[in-house]
C-alpha positions as CSV (number, residue, x, y, z in Angstrom):
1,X,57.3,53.3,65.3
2,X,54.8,54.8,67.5
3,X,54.2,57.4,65.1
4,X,53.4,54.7,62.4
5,X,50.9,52.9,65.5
6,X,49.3,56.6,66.1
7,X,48.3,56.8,62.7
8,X,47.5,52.9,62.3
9,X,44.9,53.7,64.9
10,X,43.1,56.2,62.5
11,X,39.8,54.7,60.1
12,X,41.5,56.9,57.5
13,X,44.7,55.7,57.1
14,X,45.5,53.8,54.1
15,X,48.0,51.0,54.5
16,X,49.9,50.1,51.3
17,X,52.1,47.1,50.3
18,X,54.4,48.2,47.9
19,X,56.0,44.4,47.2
20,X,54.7,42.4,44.2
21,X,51.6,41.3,43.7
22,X,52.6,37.1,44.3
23,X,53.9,38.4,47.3
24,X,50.8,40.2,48.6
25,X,48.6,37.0,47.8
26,X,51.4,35.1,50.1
27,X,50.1,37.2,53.4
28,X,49.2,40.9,54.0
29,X,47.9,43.1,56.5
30,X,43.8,42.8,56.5
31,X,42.7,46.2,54.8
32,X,46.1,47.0,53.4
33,X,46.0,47.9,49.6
34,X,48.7,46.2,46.8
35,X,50.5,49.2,45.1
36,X,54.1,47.2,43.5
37,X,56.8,49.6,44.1
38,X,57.0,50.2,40.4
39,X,53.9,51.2,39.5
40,X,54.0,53.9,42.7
41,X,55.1,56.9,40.1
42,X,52.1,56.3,37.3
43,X,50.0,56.1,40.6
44,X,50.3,59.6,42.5
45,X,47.0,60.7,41.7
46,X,46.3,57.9,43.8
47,X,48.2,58.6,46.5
48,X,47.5,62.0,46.8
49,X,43.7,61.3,47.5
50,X,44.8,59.3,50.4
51,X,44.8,61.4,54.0
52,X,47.2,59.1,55.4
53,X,49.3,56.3,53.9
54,X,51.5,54.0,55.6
55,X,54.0,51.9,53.6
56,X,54.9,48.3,53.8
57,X,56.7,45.6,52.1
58,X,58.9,42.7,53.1
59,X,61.6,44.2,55.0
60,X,61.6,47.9,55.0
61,X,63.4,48.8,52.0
62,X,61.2,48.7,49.1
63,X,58.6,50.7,51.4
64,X,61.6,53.0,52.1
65,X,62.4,53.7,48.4
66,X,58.6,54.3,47.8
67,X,58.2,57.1,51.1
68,X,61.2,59.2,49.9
69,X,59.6,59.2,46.3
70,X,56.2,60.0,47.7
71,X,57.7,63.2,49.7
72,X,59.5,64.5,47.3
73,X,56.1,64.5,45.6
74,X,54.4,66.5,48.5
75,X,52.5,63.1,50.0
76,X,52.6,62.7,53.6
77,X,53.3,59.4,54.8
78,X,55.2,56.9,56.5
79,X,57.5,54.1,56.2
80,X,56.2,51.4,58.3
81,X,58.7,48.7,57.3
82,X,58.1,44.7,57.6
83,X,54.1,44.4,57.0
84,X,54.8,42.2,59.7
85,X,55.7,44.8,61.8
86,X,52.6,46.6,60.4
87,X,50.2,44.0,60.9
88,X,51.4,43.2,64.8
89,X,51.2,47.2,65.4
90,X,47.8,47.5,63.7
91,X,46.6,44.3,66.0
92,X,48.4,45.5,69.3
């Protein structure tokens, strides 16, 4: 985790929710961007503009799935778990 809070302390990180979109409106981190776990493949180009990206979703496992797919794609980035856990690491 306090590899996740190192880069959650850079302006250029890029915090992304990878739960559905009902469940972004329900609460997010401030700042963080809504990318649903399934549309994470048709979005790469997206992701590989992005200097760092930290995932989030409810519990860890969605965001999980999502940071194995991304490296295997050559995108560096971190699972961050809970956005819960995001959030209070981003505020703390």
């Amino acid at each position: 985790m306090e590899q996740v809070k190192s880069l959650l302390a850079s302006d250029k990180t890029v915090i992304v929710d990878v739960r559905t979109p009902a469940e972004f409106m329900g609460g997010h981190v401030a700042g963080s961007i809504n990318i649903p776990l399934n549309e994470v493949p048709q979005r790469l180009p997206e992701f590989r503009k992005m200097e760092h990206v930290v995932l989030c979703c409810a519990s860890g496992g969605r965001s999980g799935q999502a940071t194995t797919y991304l490296k295997q794609n050559g995108i560096d980035c971190l699972n961050g778990g809970s956005w819960l856990d995001v959030n209070y690491l981003k505020n703390n």
